[in-house]
OpenMM code with the backbone's topology and positions (N, CA, C; nanometers):
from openmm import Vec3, app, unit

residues = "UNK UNK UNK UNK UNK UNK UNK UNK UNK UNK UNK UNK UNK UNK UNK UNK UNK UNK UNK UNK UNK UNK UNK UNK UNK UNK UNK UNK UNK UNK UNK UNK UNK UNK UNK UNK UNK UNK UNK UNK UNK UNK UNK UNK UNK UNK UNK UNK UNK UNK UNK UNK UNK UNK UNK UNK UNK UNK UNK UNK UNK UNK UNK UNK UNK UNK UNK UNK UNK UNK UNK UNK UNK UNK UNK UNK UNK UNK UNK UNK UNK UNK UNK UNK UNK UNK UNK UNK UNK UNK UNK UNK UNK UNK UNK UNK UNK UNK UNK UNK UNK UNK UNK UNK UNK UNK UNK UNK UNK UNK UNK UNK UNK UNK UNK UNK UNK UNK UNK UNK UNK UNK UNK UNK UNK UNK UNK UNK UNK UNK UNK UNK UNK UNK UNK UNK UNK UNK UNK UNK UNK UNK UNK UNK UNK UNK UNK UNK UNK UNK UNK UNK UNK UNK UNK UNK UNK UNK UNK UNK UNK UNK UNK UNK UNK UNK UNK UNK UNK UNK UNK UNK UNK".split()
positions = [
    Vec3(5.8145, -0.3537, 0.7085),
    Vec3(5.8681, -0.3116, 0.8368),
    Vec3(5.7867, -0.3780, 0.9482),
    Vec3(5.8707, -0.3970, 1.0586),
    Vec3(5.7944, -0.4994, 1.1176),
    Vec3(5.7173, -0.4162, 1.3307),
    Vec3(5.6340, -0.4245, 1.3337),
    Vec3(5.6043, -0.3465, 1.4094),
    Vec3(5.6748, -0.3915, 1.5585),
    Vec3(5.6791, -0.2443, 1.5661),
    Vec3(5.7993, -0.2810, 1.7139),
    Vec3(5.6921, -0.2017, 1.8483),
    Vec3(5.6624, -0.3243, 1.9265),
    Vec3(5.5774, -0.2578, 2.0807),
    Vec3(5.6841, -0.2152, 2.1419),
    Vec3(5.6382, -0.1076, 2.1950),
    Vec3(5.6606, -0.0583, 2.3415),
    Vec3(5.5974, -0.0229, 2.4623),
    Vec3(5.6982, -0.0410, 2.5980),
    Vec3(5.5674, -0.0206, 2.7014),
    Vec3(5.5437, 0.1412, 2.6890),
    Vec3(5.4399, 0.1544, 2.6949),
    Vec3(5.3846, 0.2816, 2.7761),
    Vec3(5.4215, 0.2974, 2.9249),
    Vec3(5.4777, 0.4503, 2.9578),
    Vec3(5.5309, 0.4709, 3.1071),
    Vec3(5.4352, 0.5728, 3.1623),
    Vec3(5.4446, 0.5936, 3.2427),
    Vec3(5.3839, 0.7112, 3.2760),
    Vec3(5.4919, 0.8015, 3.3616),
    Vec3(5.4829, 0.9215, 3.4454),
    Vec3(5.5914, 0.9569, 3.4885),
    Vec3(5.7200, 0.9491, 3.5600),
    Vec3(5.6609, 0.8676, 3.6473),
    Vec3(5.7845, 0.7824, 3.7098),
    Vec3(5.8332, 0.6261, 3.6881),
    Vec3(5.8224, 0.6610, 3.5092),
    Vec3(5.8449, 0.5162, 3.4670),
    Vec3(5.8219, 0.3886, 3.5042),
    Vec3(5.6371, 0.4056, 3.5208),
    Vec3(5.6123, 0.2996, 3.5311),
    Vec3(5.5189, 0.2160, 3.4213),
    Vec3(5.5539, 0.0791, 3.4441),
    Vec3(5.4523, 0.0692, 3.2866),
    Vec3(5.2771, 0.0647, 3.3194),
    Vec3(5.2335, 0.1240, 3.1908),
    Vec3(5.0738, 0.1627, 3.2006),
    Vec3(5.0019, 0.0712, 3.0957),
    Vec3(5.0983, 0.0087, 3.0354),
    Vec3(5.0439, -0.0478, 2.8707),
    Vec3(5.1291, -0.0490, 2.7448),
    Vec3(5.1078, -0.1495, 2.6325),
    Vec3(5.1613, -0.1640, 2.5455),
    Vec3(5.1299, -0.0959, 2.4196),
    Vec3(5.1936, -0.0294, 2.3358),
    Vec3(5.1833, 0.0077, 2.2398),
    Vec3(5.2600, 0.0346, 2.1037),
    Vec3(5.2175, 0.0531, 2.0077),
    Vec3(5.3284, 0.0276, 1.9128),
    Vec3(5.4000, 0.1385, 1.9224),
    Vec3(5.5211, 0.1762, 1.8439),
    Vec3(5.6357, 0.3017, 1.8622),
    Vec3(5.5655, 0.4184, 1.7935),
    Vec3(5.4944, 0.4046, 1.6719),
    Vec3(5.4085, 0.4813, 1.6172),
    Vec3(5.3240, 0.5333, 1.6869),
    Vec3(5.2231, 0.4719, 1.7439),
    Vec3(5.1252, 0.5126, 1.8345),
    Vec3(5.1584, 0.5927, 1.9404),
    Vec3(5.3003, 0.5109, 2.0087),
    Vec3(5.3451, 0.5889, 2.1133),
    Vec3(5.4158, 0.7487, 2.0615),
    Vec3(5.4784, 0.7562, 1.9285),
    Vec3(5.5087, 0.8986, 1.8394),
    Vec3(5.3897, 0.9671, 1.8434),
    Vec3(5.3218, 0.9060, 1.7718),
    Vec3(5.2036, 1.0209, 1.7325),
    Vec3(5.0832, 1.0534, 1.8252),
    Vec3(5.0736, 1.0005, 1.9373),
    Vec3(5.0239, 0.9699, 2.0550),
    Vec3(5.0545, 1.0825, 2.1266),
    Vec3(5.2337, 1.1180, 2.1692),
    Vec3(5.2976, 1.1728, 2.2364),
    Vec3(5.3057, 1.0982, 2.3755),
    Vec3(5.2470, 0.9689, 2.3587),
    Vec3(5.2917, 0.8876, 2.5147),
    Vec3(5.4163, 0.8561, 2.5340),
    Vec3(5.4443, 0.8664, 2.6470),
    Vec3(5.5615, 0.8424, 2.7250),
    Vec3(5.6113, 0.6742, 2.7480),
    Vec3(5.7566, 0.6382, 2.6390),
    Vec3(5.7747, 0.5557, 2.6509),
    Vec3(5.9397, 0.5195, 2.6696),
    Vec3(5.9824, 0.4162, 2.6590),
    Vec3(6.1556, 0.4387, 2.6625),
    Vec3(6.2505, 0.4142, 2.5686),
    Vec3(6.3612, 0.4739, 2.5852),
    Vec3(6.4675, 0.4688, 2.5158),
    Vec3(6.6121, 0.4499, 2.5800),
    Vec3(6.7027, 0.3531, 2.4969),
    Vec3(6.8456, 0.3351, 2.5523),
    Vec3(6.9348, 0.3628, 2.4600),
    Vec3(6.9943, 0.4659, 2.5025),
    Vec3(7.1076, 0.5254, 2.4141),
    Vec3(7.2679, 0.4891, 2.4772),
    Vec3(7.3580, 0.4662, 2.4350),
    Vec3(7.5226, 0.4313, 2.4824),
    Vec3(7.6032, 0.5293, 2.4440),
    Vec3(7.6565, 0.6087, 2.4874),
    Vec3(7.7563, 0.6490, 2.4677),
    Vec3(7.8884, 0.5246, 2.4427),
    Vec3(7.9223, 0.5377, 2.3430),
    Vec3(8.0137, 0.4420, 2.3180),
    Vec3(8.1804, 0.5261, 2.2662),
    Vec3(8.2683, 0.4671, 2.4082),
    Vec3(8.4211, 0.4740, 2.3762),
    Vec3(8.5398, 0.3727, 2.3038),
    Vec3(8.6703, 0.4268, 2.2367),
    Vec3(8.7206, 0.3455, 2.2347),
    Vec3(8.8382, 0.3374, 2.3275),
    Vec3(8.9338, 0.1966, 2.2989),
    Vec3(9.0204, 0.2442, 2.4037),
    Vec3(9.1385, 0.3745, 2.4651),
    Vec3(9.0900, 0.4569, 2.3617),
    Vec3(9.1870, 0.5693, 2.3678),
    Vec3(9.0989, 0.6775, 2.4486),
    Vec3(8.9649, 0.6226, 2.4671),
    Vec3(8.8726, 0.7513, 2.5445),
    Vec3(8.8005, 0.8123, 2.4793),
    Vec3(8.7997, 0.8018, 2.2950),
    Vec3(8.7645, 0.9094, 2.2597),
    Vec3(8.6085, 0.8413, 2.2088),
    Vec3(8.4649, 0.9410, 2.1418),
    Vec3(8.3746, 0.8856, 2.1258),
    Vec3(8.3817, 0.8924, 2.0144),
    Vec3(8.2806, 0.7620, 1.9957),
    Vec3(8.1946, 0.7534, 1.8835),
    Vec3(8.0776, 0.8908, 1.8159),
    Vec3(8.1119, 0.9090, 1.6812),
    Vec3(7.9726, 0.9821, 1.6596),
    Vec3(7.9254, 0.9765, 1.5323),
    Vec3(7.8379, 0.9593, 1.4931),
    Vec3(7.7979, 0.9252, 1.3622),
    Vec3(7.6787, 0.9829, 1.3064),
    Vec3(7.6699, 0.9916, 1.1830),
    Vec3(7.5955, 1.0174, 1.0909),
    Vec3(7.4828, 0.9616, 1.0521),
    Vec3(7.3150, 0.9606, 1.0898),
    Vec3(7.1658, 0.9251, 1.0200),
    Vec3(7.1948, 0.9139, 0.8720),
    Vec3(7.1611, 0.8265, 0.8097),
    Vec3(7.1698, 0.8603, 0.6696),
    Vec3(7.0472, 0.9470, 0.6559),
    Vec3(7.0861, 0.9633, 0.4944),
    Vec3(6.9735, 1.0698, 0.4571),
    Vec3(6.8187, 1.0138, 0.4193),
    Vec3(6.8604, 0.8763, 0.3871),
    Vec3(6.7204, 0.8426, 0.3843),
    Vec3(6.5733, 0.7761, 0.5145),
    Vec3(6.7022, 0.8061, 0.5623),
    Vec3(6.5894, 0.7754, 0.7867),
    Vec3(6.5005, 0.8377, 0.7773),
    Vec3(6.3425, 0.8048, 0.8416),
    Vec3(6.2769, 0.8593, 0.8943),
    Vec3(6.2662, 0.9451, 0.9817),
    Vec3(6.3871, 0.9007, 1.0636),
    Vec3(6.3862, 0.9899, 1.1858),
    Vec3(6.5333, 1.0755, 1.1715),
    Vec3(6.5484, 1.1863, 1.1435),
    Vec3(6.6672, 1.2945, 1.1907),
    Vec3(6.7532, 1.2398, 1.0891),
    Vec3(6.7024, 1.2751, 0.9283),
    Vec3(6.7767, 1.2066, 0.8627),
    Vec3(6.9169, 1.3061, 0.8192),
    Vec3(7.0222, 1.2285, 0.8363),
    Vec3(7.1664, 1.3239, 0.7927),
    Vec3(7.2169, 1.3993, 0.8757),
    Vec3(7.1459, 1.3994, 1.0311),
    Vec3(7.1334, 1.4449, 1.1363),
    Vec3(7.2783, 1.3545, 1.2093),
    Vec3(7.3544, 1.4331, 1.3244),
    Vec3(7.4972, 1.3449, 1.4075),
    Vec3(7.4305, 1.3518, 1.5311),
    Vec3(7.4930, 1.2541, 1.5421),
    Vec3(7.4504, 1.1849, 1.7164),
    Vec3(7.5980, 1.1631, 1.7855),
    Vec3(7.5937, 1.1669, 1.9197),
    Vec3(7.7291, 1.0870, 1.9849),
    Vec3(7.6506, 0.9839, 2.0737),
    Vec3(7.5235, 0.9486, 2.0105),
    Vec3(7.4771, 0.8229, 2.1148),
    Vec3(7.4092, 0.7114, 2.0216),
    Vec3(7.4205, 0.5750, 2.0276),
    Vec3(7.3600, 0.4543, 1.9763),
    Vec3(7.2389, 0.4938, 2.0370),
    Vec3(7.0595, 0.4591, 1.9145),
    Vec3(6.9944, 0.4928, 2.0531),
    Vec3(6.9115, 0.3387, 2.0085),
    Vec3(6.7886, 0.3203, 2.0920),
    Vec3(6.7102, 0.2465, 2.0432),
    Vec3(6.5988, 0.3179, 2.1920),
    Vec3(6.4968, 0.2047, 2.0902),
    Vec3(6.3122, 0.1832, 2.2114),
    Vec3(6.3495, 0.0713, 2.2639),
    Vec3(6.3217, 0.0880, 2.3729),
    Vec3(6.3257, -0.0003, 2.4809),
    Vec3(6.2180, -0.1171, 2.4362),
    Vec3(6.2018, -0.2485, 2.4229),
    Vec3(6.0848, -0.3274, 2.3362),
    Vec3(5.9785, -0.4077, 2.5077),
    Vec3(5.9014, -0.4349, 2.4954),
    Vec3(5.8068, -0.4697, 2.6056),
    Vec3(5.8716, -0.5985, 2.6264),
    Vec3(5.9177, -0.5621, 2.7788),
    Vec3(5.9415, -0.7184, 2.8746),
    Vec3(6.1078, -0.6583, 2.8410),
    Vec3(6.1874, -0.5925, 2.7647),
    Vec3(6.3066, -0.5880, 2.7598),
    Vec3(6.3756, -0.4751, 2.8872),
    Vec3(6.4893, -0.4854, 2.9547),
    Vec3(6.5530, -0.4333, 3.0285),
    Vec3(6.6309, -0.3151, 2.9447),
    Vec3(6.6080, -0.1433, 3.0015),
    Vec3(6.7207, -0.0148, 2.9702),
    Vec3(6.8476, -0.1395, 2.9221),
    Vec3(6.9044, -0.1933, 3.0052),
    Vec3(7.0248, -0.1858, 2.9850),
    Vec3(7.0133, -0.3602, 2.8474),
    Vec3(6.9715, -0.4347, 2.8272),
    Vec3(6.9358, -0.5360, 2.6980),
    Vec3(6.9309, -0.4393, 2.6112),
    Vec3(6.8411, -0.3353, 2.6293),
    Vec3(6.7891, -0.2983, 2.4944),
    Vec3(6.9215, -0.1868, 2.4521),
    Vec3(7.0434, -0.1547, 2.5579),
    Vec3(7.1258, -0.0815, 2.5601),
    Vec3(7.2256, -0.1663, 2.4492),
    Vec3(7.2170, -0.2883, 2.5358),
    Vec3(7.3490, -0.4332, 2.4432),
    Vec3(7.2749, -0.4242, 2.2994),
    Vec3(7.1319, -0.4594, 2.3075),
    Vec3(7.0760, -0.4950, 2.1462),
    Vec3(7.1643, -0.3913, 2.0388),
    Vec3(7.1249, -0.2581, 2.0789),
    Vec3(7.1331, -0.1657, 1.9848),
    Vec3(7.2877, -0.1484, 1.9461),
    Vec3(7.3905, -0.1780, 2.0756),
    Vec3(7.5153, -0.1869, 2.0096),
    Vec3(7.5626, -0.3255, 1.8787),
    Vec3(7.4936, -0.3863, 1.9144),
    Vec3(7.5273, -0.5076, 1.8294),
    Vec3(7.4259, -0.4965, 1.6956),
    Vec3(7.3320, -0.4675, 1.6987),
    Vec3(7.2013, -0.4099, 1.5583),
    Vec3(7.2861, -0.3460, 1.5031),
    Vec3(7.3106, -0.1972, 1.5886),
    Vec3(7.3855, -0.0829, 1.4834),
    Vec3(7.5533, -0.0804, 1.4019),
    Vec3(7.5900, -0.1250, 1.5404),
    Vec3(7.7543, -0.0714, 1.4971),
    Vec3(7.8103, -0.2555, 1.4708),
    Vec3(7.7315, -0.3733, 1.5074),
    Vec3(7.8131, -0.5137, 1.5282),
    Vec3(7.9016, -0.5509, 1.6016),
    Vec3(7.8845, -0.4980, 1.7250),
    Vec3(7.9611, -0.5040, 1.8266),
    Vec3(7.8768, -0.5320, 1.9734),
    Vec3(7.9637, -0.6091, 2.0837),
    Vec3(7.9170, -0.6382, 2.2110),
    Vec3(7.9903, -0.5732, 2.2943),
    Vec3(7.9912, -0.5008, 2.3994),
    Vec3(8.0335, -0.4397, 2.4916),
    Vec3(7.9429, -0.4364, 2.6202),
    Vec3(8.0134, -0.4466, 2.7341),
    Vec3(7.9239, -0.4480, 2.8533),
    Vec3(7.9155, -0.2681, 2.8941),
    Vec3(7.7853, -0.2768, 2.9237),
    Vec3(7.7145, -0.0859, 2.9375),
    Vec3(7.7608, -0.0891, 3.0525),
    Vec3(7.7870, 0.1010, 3.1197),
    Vec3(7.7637, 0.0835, 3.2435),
    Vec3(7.6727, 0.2080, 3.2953),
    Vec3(7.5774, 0.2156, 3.3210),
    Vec3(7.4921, 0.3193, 3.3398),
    Vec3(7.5639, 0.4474, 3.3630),
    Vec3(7.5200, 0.5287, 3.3330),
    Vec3(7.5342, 0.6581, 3.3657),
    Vec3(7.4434, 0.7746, 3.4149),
    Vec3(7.3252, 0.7954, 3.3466),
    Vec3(7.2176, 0.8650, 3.3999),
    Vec3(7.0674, 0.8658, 3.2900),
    Vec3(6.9857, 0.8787, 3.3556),
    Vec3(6.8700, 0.8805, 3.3067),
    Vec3(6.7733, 1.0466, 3.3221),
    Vec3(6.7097, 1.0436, 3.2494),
    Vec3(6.5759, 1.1777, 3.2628),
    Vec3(6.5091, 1.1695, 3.1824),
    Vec3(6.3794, 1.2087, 3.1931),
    Vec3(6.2877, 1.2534, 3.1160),
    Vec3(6.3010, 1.3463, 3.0203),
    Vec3(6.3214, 1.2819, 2.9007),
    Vec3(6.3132, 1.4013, 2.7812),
    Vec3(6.1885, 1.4458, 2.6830),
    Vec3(6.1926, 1.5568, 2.7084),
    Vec3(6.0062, 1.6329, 2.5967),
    Vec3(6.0509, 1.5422, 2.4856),
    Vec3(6.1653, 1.5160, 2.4099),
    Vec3(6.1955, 1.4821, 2.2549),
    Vec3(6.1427, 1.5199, 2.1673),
    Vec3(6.1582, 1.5860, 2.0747),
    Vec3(6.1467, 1.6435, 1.9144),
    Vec3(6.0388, 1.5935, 1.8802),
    Vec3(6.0283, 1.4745, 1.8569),
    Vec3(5.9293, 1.3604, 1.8285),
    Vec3(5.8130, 1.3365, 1.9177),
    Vec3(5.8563, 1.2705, 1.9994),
    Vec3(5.7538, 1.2124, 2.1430),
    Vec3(5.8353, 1.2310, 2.2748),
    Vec3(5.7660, 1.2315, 2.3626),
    Vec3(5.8178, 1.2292, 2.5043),
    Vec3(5.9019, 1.1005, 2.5397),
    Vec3(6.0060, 1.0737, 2.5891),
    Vec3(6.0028, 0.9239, 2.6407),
    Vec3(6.1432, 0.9758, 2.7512),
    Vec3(6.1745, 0.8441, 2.8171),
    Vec3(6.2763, 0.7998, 2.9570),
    Vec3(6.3477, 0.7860, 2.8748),
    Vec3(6.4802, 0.8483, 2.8833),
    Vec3(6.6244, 0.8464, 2.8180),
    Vec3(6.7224, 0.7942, 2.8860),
    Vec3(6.7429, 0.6870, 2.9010),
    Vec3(6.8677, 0.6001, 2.9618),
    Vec3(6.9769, 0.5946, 2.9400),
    Vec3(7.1005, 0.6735, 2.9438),
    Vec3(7.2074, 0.6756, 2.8366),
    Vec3(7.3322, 0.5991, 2.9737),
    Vec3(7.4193, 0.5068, 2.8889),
    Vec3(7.4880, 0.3824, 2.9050),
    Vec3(7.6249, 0.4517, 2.8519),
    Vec3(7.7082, 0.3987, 2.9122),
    Vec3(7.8770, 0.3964, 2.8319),
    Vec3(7.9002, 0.2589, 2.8173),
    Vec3(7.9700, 0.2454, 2.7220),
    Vec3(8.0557, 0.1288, 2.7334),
    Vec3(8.1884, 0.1951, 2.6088),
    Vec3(8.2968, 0.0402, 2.6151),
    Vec3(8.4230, 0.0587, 2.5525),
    Vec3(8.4363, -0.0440, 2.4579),
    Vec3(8.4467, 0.0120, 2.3481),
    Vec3(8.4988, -0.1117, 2.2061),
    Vec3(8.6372, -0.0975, 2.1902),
    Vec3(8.6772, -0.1931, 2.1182),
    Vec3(8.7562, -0.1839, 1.9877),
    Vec3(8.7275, -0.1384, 1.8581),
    Vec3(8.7516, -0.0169, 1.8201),
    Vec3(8.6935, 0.0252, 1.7661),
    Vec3(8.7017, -0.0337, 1.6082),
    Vec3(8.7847, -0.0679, 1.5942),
    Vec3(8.8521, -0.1822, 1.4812),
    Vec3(8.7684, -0.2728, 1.4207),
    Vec3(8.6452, -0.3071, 1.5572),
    Vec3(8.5625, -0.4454, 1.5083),
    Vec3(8.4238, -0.3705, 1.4533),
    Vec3(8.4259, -0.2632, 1.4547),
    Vec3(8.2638, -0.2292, 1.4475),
    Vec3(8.2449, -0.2412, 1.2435),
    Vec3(8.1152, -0.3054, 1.2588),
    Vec3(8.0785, -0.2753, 1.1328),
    Vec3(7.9016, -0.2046, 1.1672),
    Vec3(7.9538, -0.1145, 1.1079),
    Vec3(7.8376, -0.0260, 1.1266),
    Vec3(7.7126, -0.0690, 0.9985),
    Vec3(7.5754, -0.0317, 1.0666),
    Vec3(7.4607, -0.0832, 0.9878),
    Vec3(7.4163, 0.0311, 0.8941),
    Vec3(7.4559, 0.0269, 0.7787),
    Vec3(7.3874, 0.0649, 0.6896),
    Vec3(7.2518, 0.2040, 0.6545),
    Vec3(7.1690, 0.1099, 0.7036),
    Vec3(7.0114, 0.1834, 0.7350),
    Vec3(6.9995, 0.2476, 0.8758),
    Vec3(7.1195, 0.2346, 0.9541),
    Vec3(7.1262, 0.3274, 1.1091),
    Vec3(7.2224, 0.4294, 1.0384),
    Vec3(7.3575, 0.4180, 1.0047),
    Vec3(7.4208, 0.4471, 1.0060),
    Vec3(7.5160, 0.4859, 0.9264),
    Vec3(7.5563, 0.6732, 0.8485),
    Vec3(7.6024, 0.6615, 0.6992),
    Vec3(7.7221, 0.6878, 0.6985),
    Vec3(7.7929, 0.7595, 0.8144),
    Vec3(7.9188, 0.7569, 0.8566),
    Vec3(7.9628, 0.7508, 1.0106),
    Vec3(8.0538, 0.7223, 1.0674),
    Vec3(8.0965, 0.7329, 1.2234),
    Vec3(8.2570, 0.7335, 1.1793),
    Vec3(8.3237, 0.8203, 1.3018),
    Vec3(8.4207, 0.8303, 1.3453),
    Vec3(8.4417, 0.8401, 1.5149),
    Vec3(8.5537, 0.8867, 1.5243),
    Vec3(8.5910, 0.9082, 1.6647),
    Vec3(8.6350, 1.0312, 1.7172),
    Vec3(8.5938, 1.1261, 1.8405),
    Vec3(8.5993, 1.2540, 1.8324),
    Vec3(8.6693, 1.2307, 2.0294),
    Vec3(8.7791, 1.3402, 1.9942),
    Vec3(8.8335, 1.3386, 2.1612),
    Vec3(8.6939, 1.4042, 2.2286),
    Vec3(8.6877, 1.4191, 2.3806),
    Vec3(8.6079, 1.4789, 2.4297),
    Vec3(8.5949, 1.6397, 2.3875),
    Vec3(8.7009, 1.6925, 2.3711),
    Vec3(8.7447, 1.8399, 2.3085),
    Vec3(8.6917, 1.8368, 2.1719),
    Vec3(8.6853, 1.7566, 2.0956),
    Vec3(8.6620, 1.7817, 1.9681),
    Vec3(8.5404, 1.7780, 1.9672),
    Vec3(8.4729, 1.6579, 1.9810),
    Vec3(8.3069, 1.6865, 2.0346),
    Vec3(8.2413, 1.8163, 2.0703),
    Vec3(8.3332, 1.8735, 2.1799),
    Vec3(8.2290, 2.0058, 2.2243),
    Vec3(8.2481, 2.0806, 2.1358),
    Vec3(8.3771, 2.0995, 2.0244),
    Vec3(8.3471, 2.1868, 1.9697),
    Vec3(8.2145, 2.1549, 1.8340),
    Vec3(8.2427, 2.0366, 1.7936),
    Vec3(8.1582, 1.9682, 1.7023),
    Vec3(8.0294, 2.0502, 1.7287),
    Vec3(7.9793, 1.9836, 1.8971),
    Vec3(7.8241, 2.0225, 1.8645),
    Vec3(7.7561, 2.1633, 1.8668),
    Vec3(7.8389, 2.2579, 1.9095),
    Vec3(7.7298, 2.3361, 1.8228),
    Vec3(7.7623, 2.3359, 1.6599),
    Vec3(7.8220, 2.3169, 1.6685),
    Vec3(7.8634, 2.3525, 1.4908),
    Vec3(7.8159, 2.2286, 1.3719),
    Vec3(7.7932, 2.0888, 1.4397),
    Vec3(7.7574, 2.0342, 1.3185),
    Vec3(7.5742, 2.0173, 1.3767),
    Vec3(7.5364, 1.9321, 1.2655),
    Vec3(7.3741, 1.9592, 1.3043),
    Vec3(7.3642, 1.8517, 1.3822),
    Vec3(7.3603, 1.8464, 1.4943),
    Vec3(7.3103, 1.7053, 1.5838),
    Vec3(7.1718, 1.6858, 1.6169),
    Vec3(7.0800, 1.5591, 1.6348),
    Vec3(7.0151, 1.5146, 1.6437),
    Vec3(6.9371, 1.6279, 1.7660),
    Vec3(6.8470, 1.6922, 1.8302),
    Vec3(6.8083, 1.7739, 1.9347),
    Vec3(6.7869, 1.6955, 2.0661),
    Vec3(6.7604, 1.5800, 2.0816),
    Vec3(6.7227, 1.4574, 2.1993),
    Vec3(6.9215, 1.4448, 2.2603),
    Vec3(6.9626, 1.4587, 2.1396),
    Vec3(7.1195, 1.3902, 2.1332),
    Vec3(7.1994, 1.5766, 2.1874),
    Vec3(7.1298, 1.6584, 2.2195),
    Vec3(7.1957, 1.7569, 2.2217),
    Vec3(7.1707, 1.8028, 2.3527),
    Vec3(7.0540, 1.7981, 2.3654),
    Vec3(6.9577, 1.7805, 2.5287),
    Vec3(7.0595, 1.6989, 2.5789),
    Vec3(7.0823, 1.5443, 2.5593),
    Vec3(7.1454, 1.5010, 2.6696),
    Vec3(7.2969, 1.4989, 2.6763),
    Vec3(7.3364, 1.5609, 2.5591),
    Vec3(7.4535, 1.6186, 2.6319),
    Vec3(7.5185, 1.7304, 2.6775),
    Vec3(7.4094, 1.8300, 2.6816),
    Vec3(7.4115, 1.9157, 2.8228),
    Vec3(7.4150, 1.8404, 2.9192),
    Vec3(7.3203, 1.7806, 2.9631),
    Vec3(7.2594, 1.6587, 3.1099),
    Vec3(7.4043, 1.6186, 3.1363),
    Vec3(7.4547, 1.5887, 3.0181),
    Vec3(7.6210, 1.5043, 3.0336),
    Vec3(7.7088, 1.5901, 3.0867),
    Vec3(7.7168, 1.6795, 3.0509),
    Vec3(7.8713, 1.8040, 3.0422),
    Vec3(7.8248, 1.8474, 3.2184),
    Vec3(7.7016, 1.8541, 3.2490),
    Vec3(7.6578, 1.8977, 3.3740),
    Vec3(7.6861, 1.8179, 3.4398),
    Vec3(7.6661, 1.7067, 3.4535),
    Vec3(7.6871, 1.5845, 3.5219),
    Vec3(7.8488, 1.5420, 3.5459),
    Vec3(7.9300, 1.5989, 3.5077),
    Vec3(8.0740, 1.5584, 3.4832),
    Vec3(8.1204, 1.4492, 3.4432),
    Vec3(8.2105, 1.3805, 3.4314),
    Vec3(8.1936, 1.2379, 3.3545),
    Vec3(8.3096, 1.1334, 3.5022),
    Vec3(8.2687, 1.2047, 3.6081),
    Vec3(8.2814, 1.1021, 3.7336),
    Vec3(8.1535, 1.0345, 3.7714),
    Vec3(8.0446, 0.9918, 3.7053),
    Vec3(7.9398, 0.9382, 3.7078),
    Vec3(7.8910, 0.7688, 3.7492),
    Vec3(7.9536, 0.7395, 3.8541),
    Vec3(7.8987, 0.5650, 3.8980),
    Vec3(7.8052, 0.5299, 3.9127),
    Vec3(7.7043, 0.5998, 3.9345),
    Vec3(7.5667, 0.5660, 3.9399),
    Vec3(7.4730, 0.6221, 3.8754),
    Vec3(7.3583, 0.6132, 3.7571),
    Vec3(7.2630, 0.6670, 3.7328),
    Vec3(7.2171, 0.7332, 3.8208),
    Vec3(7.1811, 0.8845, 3.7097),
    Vec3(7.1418, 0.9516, 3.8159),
    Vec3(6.9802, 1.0102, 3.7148),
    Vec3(6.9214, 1.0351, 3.7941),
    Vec3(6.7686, 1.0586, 3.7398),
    Vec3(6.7803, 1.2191, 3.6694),
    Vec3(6.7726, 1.3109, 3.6252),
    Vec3(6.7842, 1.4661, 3.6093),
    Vec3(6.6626, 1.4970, 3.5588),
] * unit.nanometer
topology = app.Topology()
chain = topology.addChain("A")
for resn in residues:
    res = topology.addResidue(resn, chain)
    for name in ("N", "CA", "C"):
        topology.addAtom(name, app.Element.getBySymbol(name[0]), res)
């Protein structure tokens, strides 16, 4: 496995230093993350399944692509990387909102992005990813309390449902 830096932030996301993702986990330093909400053209989301053998939140559902933001990389690059790593797909992000999340794990800046596929083209990765489908906005809410979702991934979509989904500009929460 190949070690992945990240910057170190401090509270108002600024960078303080480099460190590996580990360090920054077990550390509890504050570093970043870009997650997408990803649609298709019918509106409805993406949500998928950790396999069971992940380190992190394994077998656990998400409705967000996420990744670490990598040192010198831009929220919104590291937003494109992770759609094309995970699912094999390119789509242009368009911000939506950001906050500071405690996270399960470690603290870090949560950047969460929309964008729109075809949902047709995705080939989903393996070692991210053990199932995905597509859930209307209605089906989702009922989903999350009821299936086990990721807790970072549940946090921000409260932030979401609060926020309404007339959202043009990142907004900090």
């Amino acid at each position: 496995m190949k070690l992945e830096l990240v910057e170190h932030v401090d509270e108002q996301d600024r960078v303080v230093g480099h460190v590996s993702r580990s360090e920054a986990v077990q550390g509890r330093l504050l570093y970043r993350m870009a997650m997408v909400l990803v649609r298709d053209k019918q509106g409805r989301v993406l949500v998928h399944q950790r396999p069971d053998s992940s380190t992190r939140f394994p077998g656990q559902y998400s409705w967000l692509v996420a990744g670490a933001v990598a040192v010198g990389e831009s929220y919104e690059a590291a937003a494109s990387r992770e759609l094309a790593e995970e699912l094999g797909v390119r789509g242009t992000v368009r911000p939506l909102f950001k906050f500071l999340c405690e996270g399960e794990m470690s603290p870090y800046w949560f950047f969460v992005f929309e964008t729109v596929v075809d949902g047709e083209h995705i080939v989903a990765e393996p070692a991210e990813v053990a199932w995905h489908g597509w859930l209307t906005d209605e089906e989702l809410d009922k989903a999350m309390p009821e299936w086990p979702f990721v807790s970072d991934s549940r946090d921000a979509y409260s932030r979401y449902q609060a926020l309404g989904t007339s959202t043009s500009q990142p907004r900090t929460t």
